[in-house]
N, C-alpha and C positions, 0 to 999 in steps of 0.2 A: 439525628441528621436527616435531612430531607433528603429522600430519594429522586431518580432520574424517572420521571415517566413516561410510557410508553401509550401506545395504540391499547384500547379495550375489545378484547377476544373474547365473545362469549364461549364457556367452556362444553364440549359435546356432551361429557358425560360427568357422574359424578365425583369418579375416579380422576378426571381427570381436574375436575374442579378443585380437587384435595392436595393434590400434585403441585397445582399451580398457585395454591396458596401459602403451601408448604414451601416452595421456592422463592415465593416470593421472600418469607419470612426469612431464610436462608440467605438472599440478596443485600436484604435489610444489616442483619449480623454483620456481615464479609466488610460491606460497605462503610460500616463502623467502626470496624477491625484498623481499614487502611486510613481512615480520616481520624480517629485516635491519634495512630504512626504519625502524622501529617502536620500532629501539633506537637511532637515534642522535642523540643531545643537541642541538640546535636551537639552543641556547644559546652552543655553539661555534660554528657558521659563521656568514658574513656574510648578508645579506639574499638576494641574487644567490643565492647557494648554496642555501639556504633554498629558493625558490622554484624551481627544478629538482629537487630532492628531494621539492617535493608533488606536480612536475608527475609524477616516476615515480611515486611513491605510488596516486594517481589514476588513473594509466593501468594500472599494475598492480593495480589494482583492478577496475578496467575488464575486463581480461585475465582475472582469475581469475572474474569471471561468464561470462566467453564458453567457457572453458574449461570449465566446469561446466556450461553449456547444452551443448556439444557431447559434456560425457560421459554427459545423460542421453541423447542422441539414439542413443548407442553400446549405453546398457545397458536402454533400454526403446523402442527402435527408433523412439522418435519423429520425423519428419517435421519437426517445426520449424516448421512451416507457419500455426501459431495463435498468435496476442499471447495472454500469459497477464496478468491484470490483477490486482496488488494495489498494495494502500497505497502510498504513495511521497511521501518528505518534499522536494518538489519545491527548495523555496532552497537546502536543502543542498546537491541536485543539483548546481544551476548553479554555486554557491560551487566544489566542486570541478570541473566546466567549467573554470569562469574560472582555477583556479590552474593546472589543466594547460593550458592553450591558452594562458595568458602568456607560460609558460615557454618553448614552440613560438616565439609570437610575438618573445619576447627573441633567442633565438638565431637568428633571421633579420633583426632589426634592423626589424621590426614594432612596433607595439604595439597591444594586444589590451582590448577594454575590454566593459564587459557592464551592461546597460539593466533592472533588471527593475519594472516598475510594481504601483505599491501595491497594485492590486486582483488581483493575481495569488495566488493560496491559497498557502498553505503547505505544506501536504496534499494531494495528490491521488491518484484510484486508476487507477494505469496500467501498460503493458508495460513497466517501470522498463528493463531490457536494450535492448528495440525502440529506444527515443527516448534512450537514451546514444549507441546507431551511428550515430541519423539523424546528432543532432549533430555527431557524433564525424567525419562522412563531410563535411556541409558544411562544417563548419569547416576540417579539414582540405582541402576544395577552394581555399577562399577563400586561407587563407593560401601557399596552392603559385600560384596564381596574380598576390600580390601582392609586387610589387618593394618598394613603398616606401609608407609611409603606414599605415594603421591598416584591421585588420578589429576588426566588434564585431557582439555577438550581442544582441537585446532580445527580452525578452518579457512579454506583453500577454495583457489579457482583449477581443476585441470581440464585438460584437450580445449581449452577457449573457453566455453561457456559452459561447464559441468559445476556446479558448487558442491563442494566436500565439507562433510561436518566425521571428525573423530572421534573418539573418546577411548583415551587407552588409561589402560589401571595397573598396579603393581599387584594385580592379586593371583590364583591359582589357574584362572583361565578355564576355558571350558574342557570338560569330559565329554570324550566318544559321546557315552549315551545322551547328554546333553545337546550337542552339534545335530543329534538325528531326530530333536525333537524340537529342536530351536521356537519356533513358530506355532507351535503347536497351541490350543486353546489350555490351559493349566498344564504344560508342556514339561515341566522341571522335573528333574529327577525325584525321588524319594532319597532322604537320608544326607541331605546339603547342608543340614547344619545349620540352615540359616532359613527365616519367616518368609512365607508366598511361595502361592503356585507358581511362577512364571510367567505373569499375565503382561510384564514389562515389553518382551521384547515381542510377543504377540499384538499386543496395541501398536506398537513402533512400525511391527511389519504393515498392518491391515492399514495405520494412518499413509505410512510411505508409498504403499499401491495406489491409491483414493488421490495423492498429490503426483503421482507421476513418479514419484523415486523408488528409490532400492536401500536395501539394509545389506551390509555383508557384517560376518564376522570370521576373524583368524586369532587364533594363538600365538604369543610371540613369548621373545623367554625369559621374558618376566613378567607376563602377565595376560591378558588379552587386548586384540583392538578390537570398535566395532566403528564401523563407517555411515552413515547416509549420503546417498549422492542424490543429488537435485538435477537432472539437465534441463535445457536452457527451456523448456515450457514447462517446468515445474515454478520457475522464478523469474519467469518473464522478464527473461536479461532486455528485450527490446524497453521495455517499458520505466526500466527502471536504471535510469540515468542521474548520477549525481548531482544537485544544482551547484553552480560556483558562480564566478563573475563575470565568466564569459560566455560568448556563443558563437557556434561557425559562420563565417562568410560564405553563403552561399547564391553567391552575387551571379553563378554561371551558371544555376540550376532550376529547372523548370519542370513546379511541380503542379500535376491537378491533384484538387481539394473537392470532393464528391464527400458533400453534407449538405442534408436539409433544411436544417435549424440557422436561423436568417443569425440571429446574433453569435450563435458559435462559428459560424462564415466571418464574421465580421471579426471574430477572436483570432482565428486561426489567420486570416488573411492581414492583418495587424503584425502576427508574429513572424510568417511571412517576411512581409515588406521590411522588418526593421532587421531582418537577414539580410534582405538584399535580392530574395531570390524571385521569380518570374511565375506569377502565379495562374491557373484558371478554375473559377468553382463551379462546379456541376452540383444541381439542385436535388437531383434523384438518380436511381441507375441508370434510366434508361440516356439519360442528360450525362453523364460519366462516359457510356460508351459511343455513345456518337463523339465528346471530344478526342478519344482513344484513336475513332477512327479517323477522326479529321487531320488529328494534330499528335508531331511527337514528345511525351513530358522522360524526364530524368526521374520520376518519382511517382507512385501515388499514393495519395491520404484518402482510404474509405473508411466512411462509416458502415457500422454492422446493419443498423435500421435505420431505412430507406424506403420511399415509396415508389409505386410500381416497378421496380427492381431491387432485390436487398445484397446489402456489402457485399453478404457470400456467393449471389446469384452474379455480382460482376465479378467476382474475382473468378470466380470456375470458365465463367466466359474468357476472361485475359490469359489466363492457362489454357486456355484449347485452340488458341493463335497459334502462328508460325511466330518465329522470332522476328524482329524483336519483342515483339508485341508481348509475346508470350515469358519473355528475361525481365518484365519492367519489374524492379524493385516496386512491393506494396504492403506500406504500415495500415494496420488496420487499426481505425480506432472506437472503443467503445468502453461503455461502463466497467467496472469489474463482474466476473461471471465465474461461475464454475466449471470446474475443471473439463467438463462434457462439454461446452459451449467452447471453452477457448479451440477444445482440440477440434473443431470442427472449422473455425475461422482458420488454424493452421489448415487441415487438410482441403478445403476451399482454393490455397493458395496464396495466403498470408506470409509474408518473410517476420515478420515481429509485429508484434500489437504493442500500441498506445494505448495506456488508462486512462478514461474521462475520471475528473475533471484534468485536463490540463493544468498542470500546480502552477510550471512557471516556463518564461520564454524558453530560460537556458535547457530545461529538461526534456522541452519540445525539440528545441535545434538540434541537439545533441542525440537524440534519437531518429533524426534524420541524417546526421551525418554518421551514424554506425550504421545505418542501413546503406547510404551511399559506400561506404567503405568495404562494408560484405559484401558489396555485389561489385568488387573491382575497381572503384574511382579509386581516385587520390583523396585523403580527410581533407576537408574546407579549411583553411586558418582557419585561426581562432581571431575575435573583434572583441575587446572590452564592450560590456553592458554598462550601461549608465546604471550611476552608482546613488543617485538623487534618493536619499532617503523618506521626502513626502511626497514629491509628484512627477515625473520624468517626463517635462514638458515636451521633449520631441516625441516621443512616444507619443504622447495624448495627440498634440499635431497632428505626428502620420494618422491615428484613428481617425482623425475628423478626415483629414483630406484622402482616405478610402472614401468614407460616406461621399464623398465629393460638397458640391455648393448645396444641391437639390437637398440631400439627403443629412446634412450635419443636423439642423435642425430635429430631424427622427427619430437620430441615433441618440443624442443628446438624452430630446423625451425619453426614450426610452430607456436611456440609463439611468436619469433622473425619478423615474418610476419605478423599477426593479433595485434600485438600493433605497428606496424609500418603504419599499417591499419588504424588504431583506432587514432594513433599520428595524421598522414594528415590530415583523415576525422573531427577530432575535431578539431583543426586548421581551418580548414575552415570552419567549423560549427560556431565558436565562432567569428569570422572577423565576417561572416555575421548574426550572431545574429539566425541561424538557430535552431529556438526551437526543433523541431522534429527530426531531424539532430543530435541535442547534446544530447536528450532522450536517443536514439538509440545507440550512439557510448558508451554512459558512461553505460549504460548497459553493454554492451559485458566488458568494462575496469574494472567493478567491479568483474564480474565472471571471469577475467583472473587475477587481481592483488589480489585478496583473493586467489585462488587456489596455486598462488605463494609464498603468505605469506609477498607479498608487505602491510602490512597494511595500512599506511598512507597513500598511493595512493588510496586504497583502502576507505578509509574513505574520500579521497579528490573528490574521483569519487560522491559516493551520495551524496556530497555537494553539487555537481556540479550539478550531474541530479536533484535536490531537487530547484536549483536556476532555472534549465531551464523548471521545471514544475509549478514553481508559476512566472516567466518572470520576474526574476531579473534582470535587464542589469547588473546592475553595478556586483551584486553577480558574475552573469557570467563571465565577464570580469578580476576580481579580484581572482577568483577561478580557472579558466581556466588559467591564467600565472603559480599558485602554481602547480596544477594538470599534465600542461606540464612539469611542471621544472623535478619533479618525474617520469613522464614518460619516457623521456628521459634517465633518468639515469639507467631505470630497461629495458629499450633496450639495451642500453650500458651492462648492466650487462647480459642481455641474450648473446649479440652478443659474450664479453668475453667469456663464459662456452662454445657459439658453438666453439669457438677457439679452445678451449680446449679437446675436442671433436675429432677433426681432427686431434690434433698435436699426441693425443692419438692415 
């Protein structure tokens, strides 16, 4: 199988060049392991079989993230030591949990079962890696611990924005001396009867500090629970809002948008206008706060980097107002970061942060109206989105007619340029199996084929990016033919309008 490749690191030392070859080689395996899985007919085996097959799937999935976090740590000397927070399609998650810990469960003569409540999101933005180990650590204590009877995992939203992960077992539960050592580095008592130091619930703990959360455990009477709780900057409930088919009317609301970046203006003020809502863009901070002072908005959207003033140097300034100045609801938005960065956009001043890229309208709207909604409004209706599966001509429309007459022509060019960009560089991203490469391009193709109102392409892009962040080959290969076909076509249809444009 051909591998995903990356950036070339030259290695500091020799040790470290052995490490990193070694890993590599280990990459190599894993990667073969799941693209083996990947070929074989489902259709033949029985059920039983089935279900061992996703549990390895799953776990070697599992495996080939850890693998890849420890071979950046080899090639850019990272520490490991910060939760990195993006996107994360949380049911999915768990679905794959449940089928690997069944499997565990069946061959022990267990059964394994899994709780998840309606108000738990879909979407959320977290250490995806971090909180597979928590789990991966308790679960695996529960079921080593239990004889007979059933382990099951649930999870729960409480006090609004806390997310709860459980995992309770039918087993003996913990001892005194156990409880007093809980955390401890090879913590476990002597004489348990059962293989390992303890190092489960010690990783759970040290990962849970590092993401923001907490571990508790209690004995109950038949067995033990143990909890993780998330609060709401551990999983960036602002940012992670389910897409559907609609988005709020926000026809009475007036918001400034302080961003530098001409074409993600042009993104955001699109998304904007096909709300309804009443827009002003400020180009830099300093350009943010004079609107502030001029004029009153219901909202603001800052970016974290800025020039001559940055995100967090406006927002510390809108906190040191008198009110109202000082109450404006403000989404900040920016790439995903680590944990040390977001808590600094929070304590800046921040009510919830936005993840760049912007996936899609409805995630954007929908995160504006929970923040309208926290700070006291009435929620916006809801307006059907057009539902045009190849191009959402009014959408495209409104984009031109922001650019106005002068500036259609520009806008055009430039989109006709950056997806003829985006065309090549994925092209040879997907020949060569370029994971990081294909990250990067389908990003930018999501943020331009949403703003256009391309949706399919747009939904074929985060398949895409979604294949080349868990190192699908085949997915890649099979998504990338569809992905180009659409691409193509909405060059084509750009380059027509620029026609049109000229002849004009």
């Amino acid at each position: 199988m051909t591998e995903f490749s990356g950036r070339d690191v030259e290695p500091v030392s020799e040790d470290a060049k052995r490490l990193n070859l070694l890993t590599h080689d280990i990459r190599s395996a894993v990667f073969d392991v799941i693209g083996g899985l990947r070929q074989v007919d489902y259709t033949k085996v029985d059920a039983e079989t089935q279900l061992q097959l996703e549990r390895i799937r799953t776990s070697g999935e599992v495996l080939a993230r850890l693998v890849e976090d420890a071979l950046n740590i080899v090639t850019d000397g990272l520490p490991g030591s910060e939760s990195v927070f993006a996107n994360l399609h949380l049911h999915r998650l768990l679905k794959d949990v449940e089928l690997r810990w069944a499997g565990r469960a069946q061959e022990l003569g267990l059964t394994f079962g899994l709780d998840l409540a309606e108000d738990v999101p879909a979407v959320i933005s977290t250490d995806r890696l971090g909180l597979e180990r928590i789990l991966s650590n308790l679960l695996s204590n529960a079921l080593k611990y239990t004889e007979a009877g059933k382990v099951w995992m649930s999870a729960s939203r409480v006090d609004g924005d806390k997310l709860c992960f459980t995992v309770t077992d039918n087993g003996p539960g913990f001892s005194e001396e156990a409880i007093s050592q809980l955390y401890e580095f090879q913590g476990r008592p002597e004489n348990t009867g059962k293989p390992g130091t303890g190092l489960g619930l010690h990783i759970a703990k040290d990962i849970a500090d590092r993401m923001g959360g907490t571990i508790s455990v209690e004995n109950n009477d038949q067995g033990a629970t143990v909890t993780l709780t998330l609060p709401a900057k551990a999983w960036n409930f602002a940012a992670s809002v389910e897409g559907n088919q609609s988005i709020p009317d926000l026809s009475d609301i007036r918001v400034l948008v302080a961003e530098d970046n001409e074409t993600n203006q042009l993104i955001v003020a699109q998304m904007l206008q096909v709300m309804g809502a009443e827009y002003e863009i400020a180009a830099d901070g300093v350009d943010a706060l004079n609107w502030l002072e001029r004029e009153n908005f219901d909202v603001a959207l800052i970016d974290i980097d800025m020039p001559l003033l940055s995100g967090l140097e406006v927002m510390r300034h809108i906190r040191a107002q008198r009110p109202p100045l000082r109450d404006l609801p403000i989404l900040a938005v920016t790439a995903f970061v680590l944990r040390s960065n977001r808590d600094a956009i929070f304590d800046a001043g921040a009510d919830r942060i936005l993840a760049k890229p912007i996936l899609s309208i409805d995630a954007f709207g929908q995160s504006i109206a929970a923040l309208l909604f926290a700070a006291g409004k009435a929620p916006p209706p809801l307006r059907t989105a057009p539902e045009n599966v190849e191009l959402d001509e009014d959408r495209f429309r409104r984009l031109l007619d922001i650019a106005g007459p002068a500036g259609a022509k520009e806008l055009l060019t430039r989109l006709h340029n950056d997806l003829g960009n985006v065309s090549a560089h994925m092209a040879r991203a997907i020949k060569e199996l370029d994971q990081v490469e294909l990250r990067g391009q389908t990003h930018v193709l999501i943020s331009l084929s949403g703003a256009v109102g391309a949706d399919r392409l747009q939904r074929q892009a985060e398949a895409l990016n979604a294949a080349a962040h868990r190192l699908d080959e085949s997915a890649v290969l099979t998504l990338g033919q569809e992905a180009d076909k659409c691409l193509r076509q909405l060059i084509d249809r750009i380059a027509s309008e620029l026609e049109g444009t000229d002849g004009g």
